[in-house]
C-alpha atoms as a printed R data frame, in Angstrom:
   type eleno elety resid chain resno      x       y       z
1  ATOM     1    CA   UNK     A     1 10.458 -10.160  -3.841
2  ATOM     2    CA   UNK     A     2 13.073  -8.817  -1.504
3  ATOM     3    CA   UNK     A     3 15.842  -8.861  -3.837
4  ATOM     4    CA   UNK     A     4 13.380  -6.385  -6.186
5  ATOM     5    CA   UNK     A     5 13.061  -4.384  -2.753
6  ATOM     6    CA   UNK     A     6 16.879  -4.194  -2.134
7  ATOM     7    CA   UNK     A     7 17.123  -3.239  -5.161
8  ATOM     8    CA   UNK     A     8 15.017  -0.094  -5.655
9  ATOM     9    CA   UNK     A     9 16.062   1.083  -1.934
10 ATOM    10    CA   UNK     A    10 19.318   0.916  -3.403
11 ATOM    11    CA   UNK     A    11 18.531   2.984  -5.974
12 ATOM    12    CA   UNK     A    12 16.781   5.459  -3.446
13 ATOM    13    CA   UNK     A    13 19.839   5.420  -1.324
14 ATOM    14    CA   UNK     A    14 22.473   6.557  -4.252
15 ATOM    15    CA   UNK     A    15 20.200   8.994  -4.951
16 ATOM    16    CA   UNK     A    16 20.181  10.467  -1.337
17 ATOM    17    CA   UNK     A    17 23.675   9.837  -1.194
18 ATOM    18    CA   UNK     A    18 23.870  11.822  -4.605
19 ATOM    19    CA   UNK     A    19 21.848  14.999  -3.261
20 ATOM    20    CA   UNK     A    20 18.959  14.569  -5.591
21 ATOM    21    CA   UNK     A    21 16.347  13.554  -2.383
22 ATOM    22    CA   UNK     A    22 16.556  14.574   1.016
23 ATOM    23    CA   UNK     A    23 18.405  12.968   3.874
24 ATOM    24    CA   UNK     A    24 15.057  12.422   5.554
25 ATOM    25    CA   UNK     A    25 13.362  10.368   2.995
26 ATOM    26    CA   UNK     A    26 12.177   6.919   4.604
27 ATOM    27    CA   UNK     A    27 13.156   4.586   1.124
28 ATOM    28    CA   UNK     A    28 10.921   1.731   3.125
29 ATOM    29    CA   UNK     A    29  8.023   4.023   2.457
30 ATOM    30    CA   UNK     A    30  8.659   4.985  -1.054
31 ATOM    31    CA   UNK     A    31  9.025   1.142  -2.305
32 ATOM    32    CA   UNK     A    32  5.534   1.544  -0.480
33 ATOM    33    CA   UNK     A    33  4.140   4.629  -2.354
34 ATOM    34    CA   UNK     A    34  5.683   3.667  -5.743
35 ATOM    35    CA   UNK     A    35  4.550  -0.446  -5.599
36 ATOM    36    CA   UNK     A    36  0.889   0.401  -3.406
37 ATOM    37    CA   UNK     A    37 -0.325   2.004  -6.552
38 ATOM    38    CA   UNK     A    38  0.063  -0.668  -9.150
39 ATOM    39    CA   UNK     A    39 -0.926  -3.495  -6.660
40 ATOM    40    CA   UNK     A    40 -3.851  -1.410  -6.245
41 ATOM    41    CA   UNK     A    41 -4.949  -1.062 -10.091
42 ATOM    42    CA   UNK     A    42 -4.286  -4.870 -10.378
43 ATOM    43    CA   UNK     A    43 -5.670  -6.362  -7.607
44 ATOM    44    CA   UNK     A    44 -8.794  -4.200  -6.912
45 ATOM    45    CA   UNK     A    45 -9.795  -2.534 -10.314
46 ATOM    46    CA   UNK     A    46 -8.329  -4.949 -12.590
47 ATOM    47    CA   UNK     A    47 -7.302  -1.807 -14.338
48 ATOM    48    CA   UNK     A    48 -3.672  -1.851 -16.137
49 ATOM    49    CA   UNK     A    49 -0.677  -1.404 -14.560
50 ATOM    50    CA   UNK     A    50  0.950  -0.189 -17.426
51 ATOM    51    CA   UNK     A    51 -1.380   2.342 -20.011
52 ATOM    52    CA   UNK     A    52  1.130   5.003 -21.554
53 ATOM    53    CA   UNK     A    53  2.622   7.475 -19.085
54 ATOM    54    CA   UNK     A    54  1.114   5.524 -16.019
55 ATOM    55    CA   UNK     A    55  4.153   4.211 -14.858
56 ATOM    56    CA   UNK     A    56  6.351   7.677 -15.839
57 ATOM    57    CA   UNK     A    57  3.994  10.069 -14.233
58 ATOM    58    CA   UNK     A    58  3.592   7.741 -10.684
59 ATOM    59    CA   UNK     A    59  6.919   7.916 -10.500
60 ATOM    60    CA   UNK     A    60  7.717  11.549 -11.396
61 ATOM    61    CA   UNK     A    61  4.501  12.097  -8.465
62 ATOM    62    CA   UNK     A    62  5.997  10.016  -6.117
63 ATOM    63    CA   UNK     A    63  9.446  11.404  -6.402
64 ATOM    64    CA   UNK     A    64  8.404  14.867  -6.473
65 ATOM    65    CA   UNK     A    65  6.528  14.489  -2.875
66 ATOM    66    CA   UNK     A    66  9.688  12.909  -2.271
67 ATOM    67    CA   UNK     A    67 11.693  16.504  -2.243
68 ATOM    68    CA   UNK     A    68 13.328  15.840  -6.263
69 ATOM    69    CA   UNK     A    69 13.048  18.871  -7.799
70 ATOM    70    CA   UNK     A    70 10.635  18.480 -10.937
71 ATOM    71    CA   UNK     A    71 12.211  17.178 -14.351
């Protein structure tokens, strides 16, 4: 599990590096905002983690409160 968490902060970090979010953005957090929601369907509704769009539009949400400008 914290290889997968290395991993996506890595991601986060290129794209701070890269311009595309801001130099403030705490990646420790995001992993938090982007995995808290599909724990939460799974674990406590039951509901799927993965119905069409889900997965696209948490992460377009999360990114956007994030500071990346909309796609």
């Amino acid at each position: 599990m914290a290889d997968q968490r290395e991993s996506v902060q890595q991601i986060l970090q290129r794209a701070i590096d890269r311009g595309e979010l801001p130099l403030a953005v705490d990646t420790s957090l995001a992993i938090d905002l982007l995995a808290g929601p599909l724990f939460y369907r799974r674990l406590v509704t039951g509901a799927e983690v993965n119905p069409p769009g889900f997965v696209t539009n948490l992460i377009d949400t999360v990114l956007t409160g994030l500071g990346h400008p909309s796609s």
